[in-house]
C-alpha positions in Angstrom: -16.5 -3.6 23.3 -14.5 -1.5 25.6 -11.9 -0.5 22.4 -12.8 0.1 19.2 -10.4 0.5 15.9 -10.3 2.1 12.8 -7.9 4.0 10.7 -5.3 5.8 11.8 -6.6 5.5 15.7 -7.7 3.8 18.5 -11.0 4.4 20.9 -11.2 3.8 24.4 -13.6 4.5 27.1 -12.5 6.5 30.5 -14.0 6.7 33.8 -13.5 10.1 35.2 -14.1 11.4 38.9 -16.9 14.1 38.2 -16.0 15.8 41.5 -11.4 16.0 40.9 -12.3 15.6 37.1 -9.6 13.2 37.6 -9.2 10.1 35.0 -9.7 7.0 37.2 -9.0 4.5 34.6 -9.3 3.6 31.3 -10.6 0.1 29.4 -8.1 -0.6 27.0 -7.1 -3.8 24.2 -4.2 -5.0 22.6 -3.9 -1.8 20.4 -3.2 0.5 23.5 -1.4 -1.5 25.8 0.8 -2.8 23.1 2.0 1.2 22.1 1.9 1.7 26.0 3.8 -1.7 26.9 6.3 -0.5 23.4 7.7 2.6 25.6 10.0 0.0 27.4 11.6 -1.0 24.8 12.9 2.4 23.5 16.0 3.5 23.4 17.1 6.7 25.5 18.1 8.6 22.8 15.1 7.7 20.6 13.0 8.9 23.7 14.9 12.2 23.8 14.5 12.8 20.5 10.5 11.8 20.1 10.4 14.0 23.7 11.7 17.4 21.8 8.9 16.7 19.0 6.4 19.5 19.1 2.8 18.4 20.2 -0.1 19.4 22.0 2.5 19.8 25.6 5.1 21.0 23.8 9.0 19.9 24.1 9.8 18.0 27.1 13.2 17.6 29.0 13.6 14.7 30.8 17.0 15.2 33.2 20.5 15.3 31.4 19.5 13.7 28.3 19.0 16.3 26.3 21.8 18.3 27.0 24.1 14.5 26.6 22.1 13.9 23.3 22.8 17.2 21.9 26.3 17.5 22.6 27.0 14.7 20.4 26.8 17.0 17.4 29.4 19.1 18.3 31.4 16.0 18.6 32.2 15.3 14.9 35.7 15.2 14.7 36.0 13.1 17.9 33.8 10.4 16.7 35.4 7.5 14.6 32.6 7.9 11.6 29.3 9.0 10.6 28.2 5.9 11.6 28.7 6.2 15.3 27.0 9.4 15.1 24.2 8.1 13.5 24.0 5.1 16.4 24.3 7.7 19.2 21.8 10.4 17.4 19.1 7.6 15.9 19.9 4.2 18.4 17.8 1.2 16.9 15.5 -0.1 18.9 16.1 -4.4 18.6 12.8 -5.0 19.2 11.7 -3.6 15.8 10.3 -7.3 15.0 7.4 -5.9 17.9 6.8 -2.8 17.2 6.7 -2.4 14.0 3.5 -4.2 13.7 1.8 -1.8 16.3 -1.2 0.5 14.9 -0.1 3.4 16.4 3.9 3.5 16.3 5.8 6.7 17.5 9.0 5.4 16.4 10.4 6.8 12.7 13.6 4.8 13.1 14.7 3.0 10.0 13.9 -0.8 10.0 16.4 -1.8 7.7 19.4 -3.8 8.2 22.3 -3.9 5.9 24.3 -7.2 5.2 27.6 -7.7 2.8 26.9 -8.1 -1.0 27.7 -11.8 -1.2 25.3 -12.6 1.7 24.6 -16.5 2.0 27.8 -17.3 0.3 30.0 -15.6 2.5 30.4 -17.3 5.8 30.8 -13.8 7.8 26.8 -13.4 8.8 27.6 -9.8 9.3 24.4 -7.9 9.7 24.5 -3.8 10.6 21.3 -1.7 11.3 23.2 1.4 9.5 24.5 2.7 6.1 28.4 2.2 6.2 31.6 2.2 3.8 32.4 -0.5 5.6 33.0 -4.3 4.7 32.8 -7.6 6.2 35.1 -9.2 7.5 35.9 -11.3 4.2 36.2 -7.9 2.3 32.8 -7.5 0.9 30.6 -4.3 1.2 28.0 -4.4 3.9 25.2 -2.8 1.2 23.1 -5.4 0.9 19.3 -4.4 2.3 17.5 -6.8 4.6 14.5 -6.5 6.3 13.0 -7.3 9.9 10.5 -9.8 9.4 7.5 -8.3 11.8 6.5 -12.1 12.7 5.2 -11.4 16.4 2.4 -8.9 16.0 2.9 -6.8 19.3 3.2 -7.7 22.8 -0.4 -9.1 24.1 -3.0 -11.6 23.3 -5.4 -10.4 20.6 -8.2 -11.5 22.6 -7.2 -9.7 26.0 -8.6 -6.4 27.6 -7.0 -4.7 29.7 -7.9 -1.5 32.6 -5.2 1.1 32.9 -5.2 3.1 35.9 -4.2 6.8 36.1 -0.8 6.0 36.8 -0.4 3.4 34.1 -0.8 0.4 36.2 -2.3 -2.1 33.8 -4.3 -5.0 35.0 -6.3 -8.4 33.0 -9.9 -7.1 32.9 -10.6 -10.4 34.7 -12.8 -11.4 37.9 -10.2 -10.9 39.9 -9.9 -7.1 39.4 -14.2 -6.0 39.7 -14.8 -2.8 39.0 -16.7 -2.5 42.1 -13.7 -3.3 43.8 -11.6 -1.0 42.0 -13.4 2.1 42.3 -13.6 1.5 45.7 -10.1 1.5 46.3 -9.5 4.7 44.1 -12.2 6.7 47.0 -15.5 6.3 44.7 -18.5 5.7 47.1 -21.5 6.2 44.6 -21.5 5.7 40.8 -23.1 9.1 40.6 -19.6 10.3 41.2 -18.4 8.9 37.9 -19.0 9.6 34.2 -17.6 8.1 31.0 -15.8 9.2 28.2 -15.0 8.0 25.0 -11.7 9.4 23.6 -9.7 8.8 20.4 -6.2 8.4 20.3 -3.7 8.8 17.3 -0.3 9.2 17.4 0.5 12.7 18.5 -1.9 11.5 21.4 0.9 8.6 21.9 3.3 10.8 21.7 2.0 13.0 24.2 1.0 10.0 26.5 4.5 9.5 25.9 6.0 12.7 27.7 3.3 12.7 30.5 3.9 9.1 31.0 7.4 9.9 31.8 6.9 13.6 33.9 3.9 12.3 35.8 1.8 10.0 37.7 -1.6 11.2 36.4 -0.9 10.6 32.7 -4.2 9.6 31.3 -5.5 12.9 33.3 -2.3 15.1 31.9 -3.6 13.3 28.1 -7.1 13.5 28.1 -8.2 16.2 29.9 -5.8 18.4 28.9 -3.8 19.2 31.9 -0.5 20.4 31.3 2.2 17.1 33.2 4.2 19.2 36.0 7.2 17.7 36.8 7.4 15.4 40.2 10.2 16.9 42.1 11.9 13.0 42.9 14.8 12.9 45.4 17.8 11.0 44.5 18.6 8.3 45.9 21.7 6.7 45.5 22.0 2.8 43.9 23.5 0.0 45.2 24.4 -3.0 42.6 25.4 -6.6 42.7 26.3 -6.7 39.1 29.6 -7.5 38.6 32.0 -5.4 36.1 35.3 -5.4 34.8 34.8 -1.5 34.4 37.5 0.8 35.8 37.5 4.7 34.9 40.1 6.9 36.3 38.9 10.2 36.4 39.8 14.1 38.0 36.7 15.8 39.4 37.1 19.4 39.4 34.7 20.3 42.7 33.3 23.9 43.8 34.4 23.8 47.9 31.5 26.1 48.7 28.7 23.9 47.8 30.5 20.7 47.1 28.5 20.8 43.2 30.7 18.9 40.7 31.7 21.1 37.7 33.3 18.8 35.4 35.0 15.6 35.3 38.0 14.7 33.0 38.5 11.4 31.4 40.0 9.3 29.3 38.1 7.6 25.7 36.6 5.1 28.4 34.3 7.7 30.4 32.8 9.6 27.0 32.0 6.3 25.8 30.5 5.4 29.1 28.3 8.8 29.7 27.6 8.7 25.9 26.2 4.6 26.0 23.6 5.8 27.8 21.6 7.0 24.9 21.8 3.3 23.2 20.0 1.9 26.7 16.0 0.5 26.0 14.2 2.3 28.9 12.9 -1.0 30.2 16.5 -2.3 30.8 17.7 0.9 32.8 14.4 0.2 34.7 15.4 -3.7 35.2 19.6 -2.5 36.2 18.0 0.0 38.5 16.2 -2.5 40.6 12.6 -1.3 39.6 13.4 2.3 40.5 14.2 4.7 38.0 11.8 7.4 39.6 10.6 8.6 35.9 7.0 9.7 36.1 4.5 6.4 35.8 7.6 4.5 34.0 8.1 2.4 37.8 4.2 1.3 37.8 4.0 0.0 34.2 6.9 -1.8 34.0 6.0 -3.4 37.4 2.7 -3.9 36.2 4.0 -6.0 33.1 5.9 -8.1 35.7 2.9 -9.2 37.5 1.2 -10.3 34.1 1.2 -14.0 33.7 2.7 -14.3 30.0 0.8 -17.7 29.3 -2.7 -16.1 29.3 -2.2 -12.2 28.5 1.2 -12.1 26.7 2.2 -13.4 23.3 4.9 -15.1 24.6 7.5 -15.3 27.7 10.1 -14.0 25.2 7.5 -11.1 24.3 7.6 -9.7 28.5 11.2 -10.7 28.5 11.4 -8.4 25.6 10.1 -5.7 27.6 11.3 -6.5 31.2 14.8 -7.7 30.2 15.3 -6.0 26.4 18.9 -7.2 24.5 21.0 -5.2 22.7 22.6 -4.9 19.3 26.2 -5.9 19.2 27.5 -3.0 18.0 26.6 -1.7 21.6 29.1 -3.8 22.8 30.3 -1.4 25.8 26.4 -1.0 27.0 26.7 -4.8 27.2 29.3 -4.6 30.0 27.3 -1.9 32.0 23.8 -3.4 31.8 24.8 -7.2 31.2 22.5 -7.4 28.4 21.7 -10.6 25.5 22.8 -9.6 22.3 20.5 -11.0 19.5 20.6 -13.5 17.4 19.1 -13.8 14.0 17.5 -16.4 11.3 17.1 -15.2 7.6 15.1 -16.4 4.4 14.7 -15.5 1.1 11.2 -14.3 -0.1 10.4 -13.7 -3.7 8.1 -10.7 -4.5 7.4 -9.3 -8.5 10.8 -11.2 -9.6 13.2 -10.1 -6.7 14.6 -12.1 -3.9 14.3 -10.0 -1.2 15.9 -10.9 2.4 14.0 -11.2 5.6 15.7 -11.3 8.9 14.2 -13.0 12.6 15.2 -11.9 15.7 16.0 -14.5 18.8 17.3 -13.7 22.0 19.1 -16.1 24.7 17.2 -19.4 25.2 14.7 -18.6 22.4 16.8 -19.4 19.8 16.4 -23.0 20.0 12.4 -23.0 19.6 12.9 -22.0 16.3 13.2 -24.1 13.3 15.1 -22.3 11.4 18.8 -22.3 11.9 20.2 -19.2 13.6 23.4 -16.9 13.5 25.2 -14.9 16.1 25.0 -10.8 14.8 28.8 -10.5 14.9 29.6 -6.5 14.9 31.2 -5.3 12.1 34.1 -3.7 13.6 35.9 -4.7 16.8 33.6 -1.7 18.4 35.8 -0.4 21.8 33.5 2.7 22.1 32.4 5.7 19.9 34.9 8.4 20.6 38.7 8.7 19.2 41.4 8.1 21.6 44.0 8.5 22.7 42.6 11.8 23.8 41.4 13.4 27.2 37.3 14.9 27.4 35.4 16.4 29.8 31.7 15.9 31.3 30.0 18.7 33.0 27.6 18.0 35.6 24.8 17.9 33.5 26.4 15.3 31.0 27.8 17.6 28.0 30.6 15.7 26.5 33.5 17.6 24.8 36.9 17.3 24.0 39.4 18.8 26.9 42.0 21.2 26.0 43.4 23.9 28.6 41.6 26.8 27.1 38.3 24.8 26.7 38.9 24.5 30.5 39.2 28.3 30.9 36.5 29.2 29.1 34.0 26.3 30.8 35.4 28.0 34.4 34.7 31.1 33.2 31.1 30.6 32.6 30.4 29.0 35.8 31.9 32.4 37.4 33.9 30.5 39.8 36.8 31.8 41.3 39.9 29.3 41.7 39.9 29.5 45.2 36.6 27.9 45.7 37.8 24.8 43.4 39.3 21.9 44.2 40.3 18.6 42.3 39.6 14.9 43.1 41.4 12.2 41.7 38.5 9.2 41.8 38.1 5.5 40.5 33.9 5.2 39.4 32.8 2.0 38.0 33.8 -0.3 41.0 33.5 -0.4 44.3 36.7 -3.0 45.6 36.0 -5.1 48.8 39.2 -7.1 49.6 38.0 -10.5 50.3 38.0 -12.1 54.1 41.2 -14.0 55.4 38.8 -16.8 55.9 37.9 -17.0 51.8 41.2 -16.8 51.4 42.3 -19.6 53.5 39.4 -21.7 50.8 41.1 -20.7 47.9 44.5 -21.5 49.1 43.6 -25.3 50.1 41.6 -25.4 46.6 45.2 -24.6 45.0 46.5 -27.5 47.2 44.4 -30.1 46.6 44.5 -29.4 42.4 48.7 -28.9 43.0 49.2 -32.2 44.1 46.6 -33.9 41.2 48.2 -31.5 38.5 51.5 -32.2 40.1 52.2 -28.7 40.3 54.9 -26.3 42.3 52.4 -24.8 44.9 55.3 -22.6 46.4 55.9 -21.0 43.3 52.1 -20.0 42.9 52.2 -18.6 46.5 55.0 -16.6 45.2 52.8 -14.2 43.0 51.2 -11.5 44.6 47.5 -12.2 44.6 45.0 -9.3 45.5 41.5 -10.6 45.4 38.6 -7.9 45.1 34.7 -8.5 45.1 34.1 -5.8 41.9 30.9 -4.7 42.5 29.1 -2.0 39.8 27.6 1.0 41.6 28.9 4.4 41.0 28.4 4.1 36.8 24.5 3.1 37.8 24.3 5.8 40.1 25.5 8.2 36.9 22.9 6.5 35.0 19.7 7.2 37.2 20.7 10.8 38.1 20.8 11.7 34.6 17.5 10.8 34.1 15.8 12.3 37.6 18.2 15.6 37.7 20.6 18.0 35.9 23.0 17.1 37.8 24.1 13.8 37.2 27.8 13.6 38.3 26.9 15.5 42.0 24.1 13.0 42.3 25.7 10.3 41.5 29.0 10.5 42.7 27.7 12.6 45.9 29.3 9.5 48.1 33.0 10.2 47.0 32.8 14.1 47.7 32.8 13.5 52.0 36.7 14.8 52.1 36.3 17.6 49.9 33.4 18.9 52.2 35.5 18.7 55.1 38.2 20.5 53.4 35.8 23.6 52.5 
């Protein structure tokens, strides 16, 4: 056997190169690759908060997360309750029903959930994964403990192994990926050149492999021989989206003319609760929005890796990579929904008795998988109609590295002030982010205006008078809030980055 388990950790064997004392791979079973496999499904915040964990590398900062996950504790009286806080600070990651089965699992997030006190009575099927004051919608208090029923035992097939190259790549330790074959293609020309290790690993080793896996592209190297992860210096490159969005953010860039470096941004409610959704996003959907690119380390490899996996023979389930690949969200993240165009869940409960008390069990079903179940299932409505996390009306501001504060004049001194700036080298840029508008071709329009014709004359309607309205057609197209996204996760300046596109005039004007 390649792995071996026992308490508390997990044994697998490497292949190192004698000569670079490089790890060439590692043979690995469901224990590993599940943890490994159960990074994608984390929530940013969660990651930035595991990432700032002391271990054997020490804190790690990953772009603007950390300085966008700390400023949301200066942001108590803006926030509409503890609660939001608590979502921002502590997101829950939905695929708890996976993870929490794994041996070795980094994440200390709460698995309970929290329905209303006349639960099964009450039509409401309210379900929260946080303490509140709050009720449901029929007026009873959402106190009630549930728990996640951990019915799917990880991500891959008991029975599989697995090899898991330097650069987390992981591969079916089948015939079609030989040994002989792979060493080849990593430069080995004699086995003399190789030796073996066996190494343990427990969970501040996961946690570790965590932070390398997401600085570097030697990560079992950085891990297990003790190599301190330097940061790969990654180039941005801007994102282009066919997602469609009703987003639309209004917003005044306040630009230095001498080096064209964004300073700050001011907004509205609607861009703090767009910058600060990012923390509530599972790392494998911001991979899957990003096209396969979010330029983080070995995060690109694995999660292509999982896509090449057929799901029949290696995976639990299709719903278990689609889990991974495509992860849904909670409902009360209902504006991360409109940016990533993610499933929310849906859920089936039962009633287990245990020592004389009934104690509730909850089952978690995205999209299409609801209906392979036999138990009857509920949409999660949120408990509040949730419009974002921030109190408005108000006005903040967003520096270039993503610190989110309320605006006042003074705040805006002070904030110039400490970027020693003098305000002849500023300039400000009024800016629409969130859409790029494409007015649609006379031709398409000539389509749509015989479509109105022909269903005029069957609906008997007055086809002058619908001519009369002023139609402007755009093809909304999502590009500028991605392009946010990815920069804070690859640089410290997100709103340069990713708004670099929309500074051409004020270079010009310099």
């Amino acid at each position: 056997m390649a792995v071996t388990q026992e308490q508390g950790h997990v044994s697998l064997k490497l292949v190192v190169n004698k000569e670079t004392n490089k790890v060439l791979f590692a043979e690995a079973g469901k224990d590993f690759v599940d943890v490994l496999f159960s990074f994608l499904t984390l929530p940013l915040g969660t990651i930035v908060r595991l990432l700032e964990k002391e271990s054997n590398i020490g804190p790690v900062t990953i772009g603007c997360l950390n300085s966008l996950y700390h400023s949301v504790t200066d942001l108590d009286n803006c926030l509409w309750n503890r609660t939001f806080k608590e979502i921002l600070l502590q997101p829950r990651n939905s695929s708890q029903d996976y993870c929490n089965s794994l041996k070795l699992n980094i994440d200390d997030s709460d698995s309970k959930y929290y329905v209303c006190t006349d639960f099964g009575s009450c039509s409401c099927f309210q379900l929260i994964p946080y303490t509140t004051t709050l009720n449901c919608r029929y007026g009873f208090p959402l106190t009630r403990t549930a728990f996640s029923e951990n019915f799917c035992n990880g991500f891959v097939n008991a029975a599989a192994s697995f090899i898991v190259t330097d650069d987390l790549i992981v591969m079916p330790n089948s015939v079609d990926y030989t040994t002989f074959a792979l060493l080849q293609n990593l430069g080995i020309k004699s086995p003399s050149s190789v030796k073996e290790m066996t190494v343990n690993v427990n969970k501040e080793k996961v946690l570790d492999l965590l932070k390398c896996s997401l600085l570097s592209k030697t990560s079992l190297t950085n891990l297990f021989l003790e190599k301190k992860p330097i940061p790969e210096r990654s180039r941005f490159l801007s994102f282009s989206s066919e997602e469609y969005s009703c987003i639309k953010i209004m917003l005044k860039l306040v630009i230095r003319k001498s080096d064209g470096k964004i300073l700050y941004a001011q907004g509205e409610k609607d861009f703090a609760d767009l910058v600060l959704s990012f923390l509530t996003f599972p790392l494998g959907g911001v991979v899957s929005k990003l096209g396969g690119n979010c330029s983080l380390g070995s995060i690109d490899g694995l999660y292509k890796s999982i896509a090449d996996l057929n799901d029949n023979k290696y995976l639990m389930s299709k719903e278990a990579k689609n889990r991974l690949l495509d992860p849904h969200l909670l409902p009360q993240f209902k504006l991360s929904n409109k940016i990533l165009s993610m499933d929310v869940l849906r859920y089936s409960y039962r009633y287990v008795y245990a020592n004389g008390e009934r104690i509730l069990y909850v089952q978690f079903f995205k999209g299409e998988y609801e209906n392979k179940s036999n138990l009857k299932c509920y949409e999660v409505f949120p408990t509040v109609d949730f419009e974002g996390f921030v109190k408005g009306p108000a006005m903040y501001v967003v520096t270039d590295d993503l610190v989110v504060a309320p605006l006042s004049p003074i705040s805006a001194l002070n904030l110039l002030n400490r970027l020693n700036t003098p305000f002849n080298d500023l300039k400000e840029k009024v800016v629409t982010i969130g859409l790029k508008e494409v007015r649609v071709h006379v031709v398409l329009l000539s389509i749509l205006c015989h479509t109105f014709v022909f269903w005029s004359f069957y609906a008997r309607l007055n086809f002058t008078s619908i001519l009369s309205y002023n139609f402007s057609f755009y093809v909304v197209v999502l590009v500028q809030c991605l392009n946010i996204l990815k920069a804070s996760l690859t640089s410290t300046s997100a709103l340069t980055n990713g708004l670099g596109r929309l500074l051409t005039e004020v270079k010009e004007e310099k």
